[in-house]
Biopython code that builds the backbone (N, CA, C, O; Angstrom):
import numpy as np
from Bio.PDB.StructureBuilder import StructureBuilder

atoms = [
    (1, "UNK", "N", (-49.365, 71.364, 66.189)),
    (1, "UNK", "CA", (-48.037, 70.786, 66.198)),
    (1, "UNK", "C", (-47.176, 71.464, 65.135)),
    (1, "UNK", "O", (-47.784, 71.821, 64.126)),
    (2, "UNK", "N", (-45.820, 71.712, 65.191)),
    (2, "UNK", "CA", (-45.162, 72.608, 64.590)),
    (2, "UNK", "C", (-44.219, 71.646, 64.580)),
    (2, "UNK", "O", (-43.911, 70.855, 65.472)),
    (3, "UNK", "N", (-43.403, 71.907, 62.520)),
    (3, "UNK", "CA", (-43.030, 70.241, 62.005)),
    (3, "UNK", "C", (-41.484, 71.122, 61.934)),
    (3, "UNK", "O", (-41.502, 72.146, 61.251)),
    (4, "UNK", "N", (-40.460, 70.829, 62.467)),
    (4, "UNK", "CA", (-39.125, 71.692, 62.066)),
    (4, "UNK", "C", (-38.971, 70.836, 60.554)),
    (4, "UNK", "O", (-39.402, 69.731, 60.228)),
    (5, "UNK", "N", (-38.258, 71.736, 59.883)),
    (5, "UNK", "CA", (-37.829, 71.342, 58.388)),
    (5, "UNK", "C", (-36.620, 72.013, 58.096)),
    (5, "UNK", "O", (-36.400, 73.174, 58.439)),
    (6, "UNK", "N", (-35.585, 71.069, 57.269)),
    (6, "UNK", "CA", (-34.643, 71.731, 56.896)),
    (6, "UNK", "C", (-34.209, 71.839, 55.295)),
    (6, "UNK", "O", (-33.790, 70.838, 54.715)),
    (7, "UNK", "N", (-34.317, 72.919, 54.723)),
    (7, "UNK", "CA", (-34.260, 72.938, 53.099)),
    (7, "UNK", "C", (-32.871, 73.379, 52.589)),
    (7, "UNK", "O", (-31.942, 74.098, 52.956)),
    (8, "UNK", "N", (-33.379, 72.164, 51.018)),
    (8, "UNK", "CA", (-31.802, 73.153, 50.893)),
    (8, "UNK", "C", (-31.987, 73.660, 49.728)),
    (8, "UNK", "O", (-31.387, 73.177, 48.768)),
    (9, "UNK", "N", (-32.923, 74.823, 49.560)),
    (9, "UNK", "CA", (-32.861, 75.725, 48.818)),
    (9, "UNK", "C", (-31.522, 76.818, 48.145)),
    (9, "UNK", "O", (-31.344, 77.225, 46.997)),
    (10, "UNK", "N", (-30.619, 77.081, 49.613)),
    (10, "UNK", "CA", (-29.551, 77.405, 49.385)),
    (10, "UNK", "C", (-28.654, 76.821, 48.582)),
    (10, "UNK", "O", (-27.755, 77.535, 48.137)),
    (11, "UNK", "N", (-28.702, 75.274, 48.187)),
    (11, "UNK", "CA", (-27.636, 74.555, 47.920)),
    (11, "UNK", "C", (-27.694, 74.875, 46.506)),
    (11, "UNK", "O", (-26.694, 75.015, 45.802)),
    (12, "UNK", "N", (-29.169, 75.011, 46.021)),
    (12, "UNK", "CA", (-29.726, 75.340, 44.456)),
    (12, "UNK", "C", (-29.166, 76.367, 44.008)),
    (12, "UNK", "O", (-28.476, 76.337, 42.989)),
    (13, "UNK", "N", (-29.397, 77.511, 44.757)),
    (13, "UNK", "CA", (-28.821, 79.300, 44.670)),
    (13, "UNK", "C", (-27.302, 79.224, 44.529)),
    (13, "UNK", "O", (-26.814, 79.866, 43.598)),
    (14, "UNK", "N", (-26.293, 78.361, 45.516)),
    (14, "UNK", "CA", (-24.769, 77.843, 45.543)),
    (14, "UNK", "C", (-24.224, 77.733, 44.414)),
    (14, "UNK", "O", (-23.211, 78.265, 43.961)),
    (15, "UNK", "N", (-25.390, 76.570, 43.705)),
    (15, "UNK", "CA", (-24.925, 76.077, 42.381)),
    (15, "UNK", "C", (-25.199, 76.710, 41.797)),
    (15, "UNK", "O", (-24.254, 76.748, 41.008)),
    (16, "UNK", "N", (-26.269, 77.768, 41.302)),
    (16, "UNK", "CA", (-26.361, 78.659, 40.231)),
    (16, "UNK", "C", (-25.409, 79.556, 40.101)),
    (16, "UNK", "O", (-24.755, 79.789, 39.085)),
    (17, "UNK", "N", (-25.275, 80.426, 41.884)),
    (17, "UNK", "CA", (-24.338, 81.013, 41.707)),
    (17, "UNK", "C", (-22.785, 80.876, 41.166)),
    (17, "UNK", "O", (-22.116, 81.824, 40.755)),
    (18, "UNK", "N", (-22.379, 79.600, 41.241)),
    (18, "UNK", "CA", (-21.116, 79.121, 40.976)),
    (18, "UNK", "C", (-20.804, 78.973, 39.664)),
    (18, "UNK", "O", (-19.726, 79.141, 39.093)),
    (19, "UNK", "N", (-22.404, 78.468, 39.036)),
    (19, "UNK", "CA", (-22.225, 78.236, 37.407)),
    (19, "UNK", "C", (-21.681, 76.442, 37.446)),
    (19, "UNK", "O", (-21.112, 75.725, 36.623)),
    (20, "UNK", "N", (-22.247, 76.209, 38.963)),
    (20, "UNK", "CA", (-21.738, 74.373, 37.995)),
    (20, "UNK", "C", (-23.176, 73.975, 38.589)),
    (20, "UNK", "O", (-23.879, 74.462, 39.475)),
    (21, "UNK", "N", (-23.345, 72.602, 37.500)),
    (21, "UNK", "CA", (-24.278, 72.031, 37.277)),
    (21, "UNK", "C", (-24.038, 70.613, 38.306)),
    (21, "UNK", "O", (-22.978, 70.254, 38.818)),
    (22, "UNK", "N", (-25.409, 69.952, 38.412)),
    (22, "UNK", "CA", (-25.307, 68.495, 39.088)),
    (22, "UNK", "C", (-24.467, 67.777, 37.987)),
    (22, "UNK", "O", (-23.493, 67.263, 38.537)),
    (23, "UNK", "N", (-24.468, 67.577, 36.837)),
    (23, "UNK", "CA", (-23.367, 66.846, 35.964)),
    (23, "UNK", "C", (-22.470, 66.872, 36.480)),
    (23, "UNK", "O", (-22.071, 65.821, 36.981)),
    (24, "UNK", "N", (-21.543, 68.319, 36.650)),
    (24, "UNK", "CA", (-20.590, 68.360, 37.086)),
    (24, "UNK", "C", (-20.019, 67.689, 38.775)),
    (24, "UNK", "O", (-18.830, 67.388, 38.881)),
    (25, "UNK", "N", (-20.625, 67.576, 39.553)),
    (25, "UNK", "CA", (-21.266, 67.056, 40.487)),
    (25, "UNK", "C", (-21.096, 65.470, 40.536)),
    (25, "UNK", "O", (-20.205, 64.820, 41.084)),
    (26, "UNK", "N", (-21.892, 65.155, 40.013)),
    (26, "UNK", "CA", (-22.153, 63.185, 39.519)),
    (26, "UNK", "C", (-20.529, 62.775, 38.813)),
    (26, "UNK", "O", (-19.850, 61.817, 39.182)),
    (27, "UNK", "N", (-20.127, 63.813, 37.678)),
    (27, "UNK", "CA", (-19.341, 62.791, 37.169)),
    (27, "UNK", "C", (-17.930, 63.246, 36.806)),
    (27, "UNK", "O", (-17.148, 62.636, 36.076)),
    (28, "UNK", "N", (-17.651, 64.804, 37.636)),
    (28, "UNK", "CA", (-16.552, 65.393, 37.576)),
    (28, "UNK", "C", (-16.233, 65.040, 39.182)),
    (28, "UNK", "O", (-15.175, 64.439, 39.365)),
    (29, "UNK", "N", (-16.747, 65.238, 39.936)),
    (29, "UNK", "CA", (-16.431, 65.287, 41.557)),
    (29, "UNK", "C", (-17.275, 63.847, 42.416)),
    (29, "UNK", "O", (-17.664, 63.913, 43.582)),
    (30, "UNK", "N", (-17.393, 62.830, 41.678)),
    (30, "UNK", "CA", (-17.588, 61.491, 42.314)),
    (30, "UNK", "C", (-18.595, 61.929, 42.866)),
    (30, "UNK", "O", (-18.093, 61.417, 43.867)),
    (31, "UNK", "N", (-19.674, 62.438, 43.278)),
    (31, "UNK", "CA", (-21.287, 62.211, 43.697)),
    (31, "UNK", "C", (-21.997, 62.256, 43.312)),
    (31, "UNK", "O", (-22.547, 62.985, 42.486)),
    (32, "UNK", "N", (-22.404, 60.504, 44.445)),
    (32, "UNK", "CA", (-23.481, 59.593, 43.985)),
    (32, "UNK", "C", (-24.800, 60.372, 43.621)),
    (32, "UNK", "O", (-25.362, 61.120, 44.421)),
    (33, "UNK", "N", (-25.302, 60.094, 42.170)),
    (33, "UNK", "CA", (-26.324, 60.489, 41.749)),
    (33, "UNK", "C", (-27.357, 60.258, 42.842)),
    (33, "UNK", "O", (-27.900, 61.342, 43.054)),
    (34, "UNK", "N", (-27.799, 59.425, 43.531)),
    (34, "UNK", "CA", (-28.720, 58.725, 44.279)),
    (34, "UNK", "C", (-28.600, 60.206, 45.235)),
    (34, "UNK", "O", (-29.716, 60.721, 45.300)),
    (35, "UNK", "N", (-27.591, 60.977, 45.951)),
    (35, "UNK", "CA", (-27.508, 62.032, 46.973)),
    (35, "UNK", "C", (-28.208, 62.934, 46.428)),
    (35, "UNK", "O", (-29.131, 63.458, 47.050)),
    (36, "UNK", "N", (-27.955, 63.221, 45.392)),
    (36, "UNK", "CA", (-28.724, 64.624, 44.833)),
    (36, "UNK", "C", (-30.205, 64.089, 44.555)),
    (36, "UNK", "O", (-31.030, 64.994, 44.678)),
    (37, "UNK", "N", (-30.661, 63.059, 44.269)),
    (37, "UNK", "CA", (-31.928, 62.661, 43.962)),
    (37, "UNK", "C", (-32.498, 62.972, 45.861)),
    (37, "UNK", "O", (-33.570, 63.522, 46.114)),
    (38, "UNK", "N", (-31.727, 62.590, 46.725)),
    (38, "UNK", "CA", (-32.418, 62.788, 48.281)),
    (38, "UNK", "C", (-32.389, 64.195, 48.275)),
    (38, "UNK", "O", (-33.426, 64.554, 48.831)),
    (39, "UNK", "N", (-31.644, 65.299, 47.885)),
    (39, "UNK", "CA", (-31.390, 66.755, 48.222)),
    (39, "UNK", "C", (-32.981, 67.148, 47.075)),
    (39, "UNK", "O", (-33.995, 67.755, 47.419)),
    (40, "UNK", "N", (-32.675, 66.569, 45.777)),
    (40, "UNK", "CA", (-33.719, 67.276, 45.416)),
    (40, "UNK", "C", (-35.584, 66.939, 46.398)),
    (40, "UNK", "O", (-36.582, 67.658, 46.363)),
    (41, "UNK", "N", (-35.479, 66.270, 46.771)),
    (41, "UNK", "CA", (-36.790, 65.589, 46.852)),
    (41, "UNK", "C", (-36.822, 66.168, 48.440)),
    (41, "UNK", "O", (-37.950, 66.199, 48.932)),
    (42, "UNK", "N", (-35.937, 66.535, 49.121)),
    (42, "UNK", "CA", (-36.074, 67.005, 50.764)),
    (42, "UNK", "C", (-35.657, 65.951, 51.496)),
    (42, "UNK", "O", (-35.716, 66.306, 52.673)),
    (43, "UNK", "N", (-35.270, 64.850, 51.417)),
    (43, "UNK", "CA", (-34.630, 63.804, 52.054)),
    (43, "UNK", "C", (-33.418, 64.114, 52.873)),
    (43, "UNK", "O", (-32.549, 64.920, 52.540)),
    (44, "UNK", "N", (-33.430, 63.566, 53.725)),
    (44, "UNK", "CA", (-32.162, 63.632, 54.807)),
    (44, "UNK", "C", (-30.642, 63.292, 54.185)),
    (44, "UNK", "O", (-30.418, 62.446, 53.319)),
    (45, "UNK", "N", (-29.868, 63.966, 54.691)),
    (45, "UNK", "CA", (-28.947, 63.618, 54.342)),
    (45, "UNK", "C", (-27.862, 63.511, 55.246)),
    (45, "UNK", "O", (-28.123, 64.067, 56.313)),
    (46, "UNK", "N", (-26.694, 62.975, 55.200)),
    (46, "UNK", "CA", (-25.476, 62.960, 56.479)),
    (46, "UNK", "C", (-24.569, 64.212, 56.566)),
    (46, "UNK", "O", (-24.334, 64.884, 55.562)),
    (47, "UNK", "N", (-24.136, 64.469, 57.610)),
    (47, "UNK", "CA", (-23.483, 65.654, 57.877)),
    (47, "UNK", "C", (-22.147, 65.784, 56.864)),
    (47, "UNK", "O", (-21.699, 66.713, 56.192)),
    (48, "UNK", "N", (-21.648, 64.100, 57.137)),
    (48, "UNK", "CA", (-20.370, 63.891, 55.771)),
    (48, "UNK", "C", (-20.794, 64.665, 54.593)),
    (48, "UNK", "O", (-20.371, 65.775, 54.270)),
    (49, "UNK", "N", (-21.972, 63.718, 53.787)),
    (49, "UNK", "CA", (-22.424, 64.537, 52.563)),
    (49, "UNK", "C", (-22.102, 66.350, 52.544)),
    (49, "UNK", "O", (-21.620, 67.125, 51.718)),
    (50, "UNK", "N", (-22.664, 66.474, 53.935)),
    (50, "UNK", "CA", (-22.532, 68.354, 53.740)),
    (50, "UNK", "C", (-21.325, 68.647, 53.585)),
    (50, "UNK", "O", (-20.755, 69.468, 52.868)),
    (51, "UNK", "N", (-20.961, 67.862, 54.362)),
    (51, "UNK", "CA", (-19.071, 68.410, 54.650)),
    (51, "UNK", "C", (-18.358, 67.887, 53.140)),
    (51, "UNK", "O", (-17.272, 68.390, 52.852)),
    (52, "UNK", "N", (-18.899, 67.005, 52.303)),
    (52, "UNK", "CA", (-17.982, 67.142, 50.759)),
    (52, "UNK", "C", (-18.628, 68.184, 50.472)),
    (52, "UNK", "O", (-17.809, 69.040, 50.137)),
    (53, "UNK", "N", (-20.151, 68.758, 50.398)),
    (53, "UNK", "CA", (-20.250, 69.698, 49.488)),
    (53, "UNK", "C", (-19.945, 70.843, 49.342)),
    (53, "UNK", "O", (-19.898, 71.703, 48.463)),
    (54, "UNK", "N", (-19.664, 70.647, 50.772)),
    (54, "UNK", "CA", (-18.808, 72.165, 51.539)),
    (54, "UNK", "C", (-17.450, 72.359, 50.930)),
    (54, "UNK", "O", (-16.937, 73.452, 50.689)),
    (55, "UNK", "N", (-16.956, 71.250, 50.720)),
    (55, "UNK", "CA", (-15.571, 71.309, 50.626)),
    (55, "UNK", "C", (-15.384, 71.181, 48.943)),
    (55, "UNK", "O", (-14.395, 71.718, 48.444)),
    (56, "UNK", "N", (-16.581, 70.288, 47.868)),
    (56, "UNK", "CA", (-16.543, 70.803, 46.790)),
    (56, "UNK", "C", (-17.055, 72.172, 46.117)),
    (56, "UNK", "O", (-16.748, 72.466, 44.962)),
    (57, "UNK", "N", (-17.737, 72.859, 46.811)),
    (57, "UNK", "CA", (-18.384, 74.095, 46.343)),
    (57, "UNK", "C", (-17.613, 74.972, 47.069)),
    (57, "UNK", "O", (-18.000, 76.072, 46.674)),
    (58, "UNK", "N", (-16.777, 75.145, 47.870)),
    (58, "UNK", "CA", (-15.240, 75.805, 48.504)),
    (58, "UNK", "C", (-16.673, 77.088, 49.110)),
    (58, "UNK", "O", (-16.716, 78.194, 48.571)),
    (59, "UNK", "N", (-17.918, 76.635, 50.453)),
    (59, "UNK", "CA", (-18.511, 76.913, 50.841)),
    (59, "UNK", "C", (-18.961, 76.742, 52.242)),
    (59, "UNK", "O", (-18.722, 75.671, 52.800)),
    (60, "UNK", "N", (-19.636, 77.758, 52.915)),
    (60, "UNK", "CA", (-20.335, 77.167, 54.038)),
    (60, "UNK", "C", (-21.460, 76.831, 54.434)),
    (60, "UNK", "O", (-22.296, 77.425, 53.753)),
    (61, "UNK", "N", (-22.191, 75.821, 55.606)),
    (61, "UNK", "CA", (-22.972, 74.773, 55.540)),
    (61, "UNK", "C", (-24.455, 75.966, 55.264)),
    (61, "UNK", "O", (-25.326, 75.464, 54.554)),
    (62, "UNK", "N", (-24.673, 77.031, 55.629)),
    (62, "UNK", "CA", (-25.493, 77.662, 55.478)),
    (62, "UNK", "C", (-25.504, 77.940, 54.170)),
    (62, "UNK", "O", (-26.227, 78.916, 53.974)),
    (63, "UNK", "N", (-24.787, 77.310, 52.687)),
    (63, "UNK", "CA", (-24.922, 77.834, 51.472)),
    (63, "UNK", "C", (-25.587, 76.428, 50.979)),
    (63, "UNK", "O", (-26.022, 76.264, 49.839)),
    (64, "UNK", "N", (-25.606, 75.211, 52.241)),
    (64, "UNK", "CA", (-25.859, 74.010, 51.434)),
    (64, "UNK", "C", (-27.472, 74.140, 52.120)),
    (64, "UNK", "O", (-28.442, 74.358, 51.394)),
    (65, "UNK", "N", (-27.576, 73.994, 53.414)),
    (65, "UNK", "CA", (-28.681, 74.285, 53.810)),
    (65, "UNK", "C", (-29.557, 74.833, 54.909)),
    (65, "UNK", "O", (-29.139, 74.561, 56.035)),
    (66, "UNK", "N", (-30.520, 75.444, 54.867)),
    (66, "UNK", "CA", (-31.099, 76.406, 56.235)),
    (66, "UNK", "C", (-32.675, 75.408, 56.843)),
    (66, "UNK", "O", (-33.277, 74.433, 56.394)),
    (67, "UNK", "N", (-32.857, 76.348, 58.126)),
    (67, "UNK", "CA", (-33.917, 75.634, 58.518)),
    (67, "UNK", "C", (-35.123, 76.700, 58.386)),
    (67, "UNK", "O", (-35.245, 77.913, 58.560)),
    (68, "UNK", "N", (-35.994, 75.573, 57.969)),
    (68, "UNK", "CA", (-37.101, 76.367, 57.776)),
    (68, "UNK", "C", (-38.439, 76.384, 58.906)),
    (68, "UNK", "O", (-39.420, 76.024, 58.255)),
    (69, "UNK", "N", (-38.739, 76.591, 59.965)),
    (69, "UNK", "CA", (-39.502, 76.340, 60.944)),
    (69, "UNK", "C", (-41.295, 76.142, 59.449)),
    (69, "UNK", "O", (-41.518, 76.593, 58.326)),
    (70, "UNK", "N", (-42.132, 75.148, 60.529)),
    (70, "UNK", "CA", (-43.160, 75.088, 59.249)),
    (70, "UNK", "C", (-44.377, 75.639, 60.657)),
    (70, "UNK", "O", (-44.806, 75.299, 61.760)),
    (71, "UNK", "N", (-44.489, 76.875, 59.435)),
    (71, "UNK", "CA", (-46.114, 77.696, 60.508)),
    (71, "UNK", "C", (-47.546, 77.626, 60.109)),
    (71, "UNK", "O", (-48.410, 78.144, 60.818)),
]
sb = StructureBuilder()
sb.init_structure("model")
sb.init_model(0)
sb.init_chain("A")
sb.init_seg("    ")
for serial, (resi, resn, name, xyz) in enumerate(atoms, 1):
    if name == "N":
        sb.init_residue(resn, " ", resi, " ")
    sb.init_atom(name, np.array(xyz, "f"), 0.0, 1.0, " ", f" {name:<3s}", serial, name[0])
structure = sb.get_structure()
């Protein structure tokens, strides 16, 4: 059985690349700490969520996250 997975490794690389931190995140741009605790851990998240982070990291959804087929 073959498990689809979707990571968001990219979203990590986004933020490094950008130079902002989850602080900045939580308590400059209003998101809920609790979201990033689901992103870090692999938890699902809503398409909304993508679409602020898209729109706070002035990015696209492939920078927040990719799929990873599991072999």
């Amino acid at each position: 059985m073959v498990i689809e997975m979707i990571s968001y490794r990219p979203f990590y690389q986004t933020l490094f690349r950008l130079g902002i931190t989850e602080y900045y995140l939580i308590y400059k741009q209003g998101m809920p700490s609790n979201t990033l605790h689901r992103i870090k851990h692999g938890e699902a998240i809503t398409t909304k969520t993508i679409n602020t982070l898209c729109e706070i990291l002035n990015c696209q959804v492939s920078d927040i996250i990719e799929y990873v087929p599991d072999e």
